[in-house]
N, C-alpha and C positions, 0 to 999 in steps of 0.2 A: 461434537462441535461443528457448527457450519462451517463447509471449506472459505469460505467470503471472510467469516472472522480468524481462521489461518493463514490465510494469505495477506491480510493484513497485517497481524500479528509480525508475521515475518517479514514483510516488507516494514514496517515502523523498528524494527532492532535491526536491518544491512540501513536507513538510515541513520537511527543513533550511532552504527559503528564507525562508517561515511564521519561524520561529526565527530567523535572522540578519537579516531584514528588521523585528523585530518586530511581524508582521503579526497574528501569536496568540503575545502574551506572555507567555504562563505556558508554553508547550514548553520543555523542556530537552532536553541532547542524545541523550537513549539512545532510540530510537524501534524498532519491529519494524512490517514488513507482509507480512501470507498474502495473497496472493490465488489461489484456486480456479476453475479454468474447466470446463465440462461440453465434452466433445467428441464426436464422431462419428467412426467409424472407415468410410474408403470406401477398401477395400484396401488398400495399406500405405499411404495417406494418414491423419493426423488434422486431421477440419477441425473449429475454434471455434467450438461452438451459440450460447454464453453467458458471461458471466462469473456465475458460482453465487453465489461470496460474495467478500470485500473486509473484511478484519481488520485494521485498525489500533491498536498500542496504542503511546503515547505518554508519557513523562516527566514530570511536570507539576509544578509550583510546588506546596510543602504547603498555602498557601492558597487553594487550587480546589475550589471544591464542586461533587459531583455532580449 
């Protein structure tokens, strides 16, 4: 499994937990996360430099200010 869809993975269940633990109250359920890794090609190998970026966007109660 690509680490880009583990990492997501993981990051989308410490949100749902966040939410059902009420740890950050104002999440609601509909959440998306990208994450982007830079790699290195050493023969038919890909090895992980980096994680590049990490995009979470999140549901939120109408009373959350930016």
């Amino acid at each position: 499994m690509p680490l880009s869809h583990s990492l997501c993975g993981k990051l989308v269940r410490r949100i749902e937990q966040c939410r059902k633990e009420s740890i950050v109250e104002w999440v609601r359920p509909d959440a998306k996360v990208q994450v982007t890794i830079e790699y290195k090609k050493e023969g038919h190998d890909l090895i992980p430099l980096r994680v590049h970026t990490i995009l979470i966007s999140a549901q939120h109660n109408p009373g959350v200010s930016q």
